[in-house]
C-alpha positions as CSV (number, residue, x, y, z in Angstrom):
1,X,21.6,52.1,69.3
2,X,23.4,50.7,66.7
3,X,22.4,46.9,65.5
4,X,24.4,44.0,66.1
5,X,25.3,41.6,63.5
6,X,24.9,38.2,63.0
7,X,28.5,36.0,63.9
8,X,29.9,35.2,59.6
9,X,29.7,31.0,59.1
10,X,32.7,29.4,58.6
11,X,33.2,27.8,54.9
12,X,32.5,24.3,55.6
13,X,29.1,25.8,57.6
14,X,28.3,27.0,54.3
15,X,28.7,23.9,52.3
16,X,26.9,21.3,54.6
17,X,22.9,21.3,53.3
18,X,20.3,19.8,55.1
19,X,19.5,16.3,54.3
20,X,15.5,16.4,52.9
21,X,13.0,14.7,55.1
22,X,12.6,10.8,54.2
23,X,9.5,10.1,52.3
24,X,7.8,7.1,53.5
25,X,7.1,4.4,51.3
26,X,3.3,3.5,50.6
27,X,2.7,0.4,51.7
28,X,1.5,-2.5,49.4
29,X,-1.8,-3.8,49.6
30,X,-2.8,-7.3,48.9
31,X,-5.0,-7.6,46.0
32,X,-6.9,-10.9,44.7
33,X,-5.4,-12.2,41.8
34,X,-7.7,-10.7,38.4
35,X,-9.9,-13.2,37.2
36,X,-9.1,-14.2,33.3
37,X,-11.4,-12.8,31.1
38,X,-12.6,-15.4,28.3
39,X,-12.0,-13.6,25.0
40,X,-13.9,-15.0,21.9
41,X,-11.3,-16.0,18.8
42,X,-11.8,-12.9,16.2
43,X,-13.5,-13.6,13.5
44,X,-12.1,-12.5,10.1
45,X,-14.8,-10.6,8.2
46,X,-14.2,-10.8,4.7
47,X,-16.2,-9.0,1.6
48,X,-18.4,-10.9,-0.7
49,X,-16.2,-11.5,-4.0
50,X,-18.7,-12.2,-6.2
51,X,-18.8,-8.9,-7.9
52,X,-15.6,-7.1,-6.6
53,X,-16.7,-3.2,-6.6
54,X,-14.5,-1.0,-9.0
55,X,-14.3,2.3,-6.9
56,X,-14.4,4.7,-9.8
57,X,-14.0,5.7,-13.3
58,X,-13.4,8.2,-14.6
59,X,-13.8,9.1,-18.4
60,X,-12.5,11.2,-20.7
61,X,-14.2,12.6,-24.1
62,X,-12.6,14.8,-26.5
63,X,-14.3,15.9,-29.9
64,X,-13.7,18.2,-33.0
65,X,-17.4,18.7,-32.9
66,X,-19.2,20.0,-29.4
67,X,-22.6,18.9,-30.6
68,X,-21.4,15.1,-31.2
69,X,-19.4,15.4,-28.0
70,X,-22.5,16.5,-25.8
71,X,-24.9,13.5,-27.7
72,X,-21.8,11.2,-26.7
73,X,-21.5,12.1,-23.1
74,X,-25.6,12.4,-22.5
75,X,-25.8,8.5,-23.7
76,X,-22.4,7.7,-21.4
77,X,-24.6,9.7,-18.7
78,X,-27.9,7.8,-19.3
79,X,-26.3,4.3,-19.1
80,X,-24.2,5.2,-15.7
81,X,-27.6,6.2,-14.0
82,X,-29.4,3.1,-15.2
83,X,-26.4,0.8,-14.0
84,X,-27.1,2.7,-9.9
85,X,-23.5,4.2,-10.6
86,X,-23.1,8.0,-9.3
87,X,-22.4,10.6,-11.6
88,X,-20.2,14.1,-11.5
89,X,-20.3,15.4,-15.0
90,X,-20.1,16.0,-17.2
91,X,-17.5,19.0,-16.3
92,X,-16.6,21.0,-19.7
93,X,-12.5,21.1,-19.9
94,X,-11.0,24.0,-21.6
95,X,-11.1,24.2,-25.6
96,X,-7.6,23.7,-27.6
97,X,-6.9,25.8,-30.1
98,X,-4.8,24.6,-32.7
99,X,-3.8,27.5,-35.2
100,X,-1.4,26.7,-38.3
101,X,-0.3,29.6,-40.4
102,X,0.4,28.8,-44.2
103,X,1.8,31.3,-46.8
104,X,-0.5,31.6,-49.8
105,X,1.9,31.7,-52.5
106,X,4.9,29.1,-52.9
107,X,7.8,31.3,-52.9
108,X,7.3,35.0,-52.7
109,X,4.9,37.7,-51.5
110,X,5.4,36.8,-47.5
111,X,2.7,39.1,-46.5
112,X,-0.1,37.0,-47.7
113,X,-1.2,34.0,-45.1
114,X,-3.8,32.1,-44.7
115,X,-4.4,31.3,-40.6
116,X,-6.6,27.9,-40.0
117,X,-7.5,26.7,-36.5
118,X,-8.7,23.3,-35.3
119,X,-10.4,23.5,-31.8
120,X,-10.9,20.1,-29.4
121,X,-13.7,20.3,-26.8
122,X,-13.1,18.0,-24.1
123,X,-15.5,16.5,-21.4
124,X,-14.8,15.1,-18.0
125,X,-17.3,12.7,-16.8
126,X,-16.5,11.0,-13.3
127,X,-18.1,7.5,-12.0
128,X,-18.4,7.0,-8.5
129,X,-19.9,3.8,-6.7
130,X,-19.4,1.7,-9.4
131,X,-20.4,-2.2,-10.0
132,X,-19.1,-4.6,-12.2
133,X,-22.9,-3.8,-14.3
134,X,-21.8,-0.7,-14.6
135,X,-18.3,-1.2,-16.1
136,X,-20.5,-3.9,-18.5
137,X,-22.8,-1.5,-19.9
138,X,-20.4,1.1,-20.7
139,X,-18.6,-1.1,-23.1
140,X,-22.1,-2.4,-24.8
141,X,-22.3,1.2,-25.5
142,X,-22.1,2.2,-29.0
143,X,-20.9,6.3,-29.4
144,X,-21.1,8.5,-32.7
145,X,-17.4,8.6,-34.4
146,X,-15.2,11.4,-34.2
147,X,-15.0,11.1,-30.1
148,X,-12.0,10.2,-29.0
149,X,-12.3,8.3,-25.1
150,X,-9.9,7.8,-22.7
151,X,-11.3,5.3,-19.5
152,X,-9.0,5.4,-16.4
153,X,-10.1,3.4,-13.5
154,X,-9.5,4.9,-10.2
């Protein structure tokens, strides 16, 4: 037996689509008017500005001598603690090395030099938590000369 096959559509059979099923509409339900909520005014919060907080220093200490720049930064240590202040340092900073070469004679005999060098040892000291007695007692603070400081606040 040989199958039979289907009669072909015509063109405009082709082109005609179904129209999709109407969705129906969910219906609206009454609901009571909400009930107003009675919301407090905000308050405005403001810090105490008697003794506005500095939020940190930090300090720098640079010296030809490391023994004077250790006694410097152990008495800049001693008066942060005292003051309630929290202390990182202090952090040694890498050593410059300043080297000047100078010929020994005025005018001739280039081979013979003389080679100085300078170094500077540097110390970081941060402040963290800091109070207005803290910022007080570090300039009361008397240091050794030759240290060279540098106060940033942060």
């Amino acid at each position: 037996m040989i199958p039979k096959k289907a009669p072909a559509k015509s063109a405009a059979e082709k082109t005609v689509k179904k129209a999709a099923p109407k969705k129906k509409e969910p219906v609206a339900k009454k609901v009571a008017p909400a009930k107003e909520k009675e919301v407090a005014p905000k308050e405005t919060h403001k810090k105490e500005a008697h003794h506005p907080a500095v939020s940190g220093i930090r300090i720098r200490l640079s010296a030809f001598d490391h023994r004077v720049l250790d006694e410097a930064a152990a008495k800049i240590l001693d008066t942060a603690l005292r003051s309630g202040a929290v202390v990182h340092g202090p952090i040694p900073l890498p050593t410059i090395l300043r080297k000047f070469t100078v010929n020994k004679s005025t005018f001739v005999h280039k081979n013979a030099r003389d080679q100085f060098e300078m170094r500077i040892h540097r110390r970081l000291i941060d402040l963290t938590e800091t109070t207005f007695k803290t910022v007080e007692s570090l300039q009361s603070l008397s240091l050794p000369s030759g240290v060279d400081i540098e106060i940033k606040m942060k």
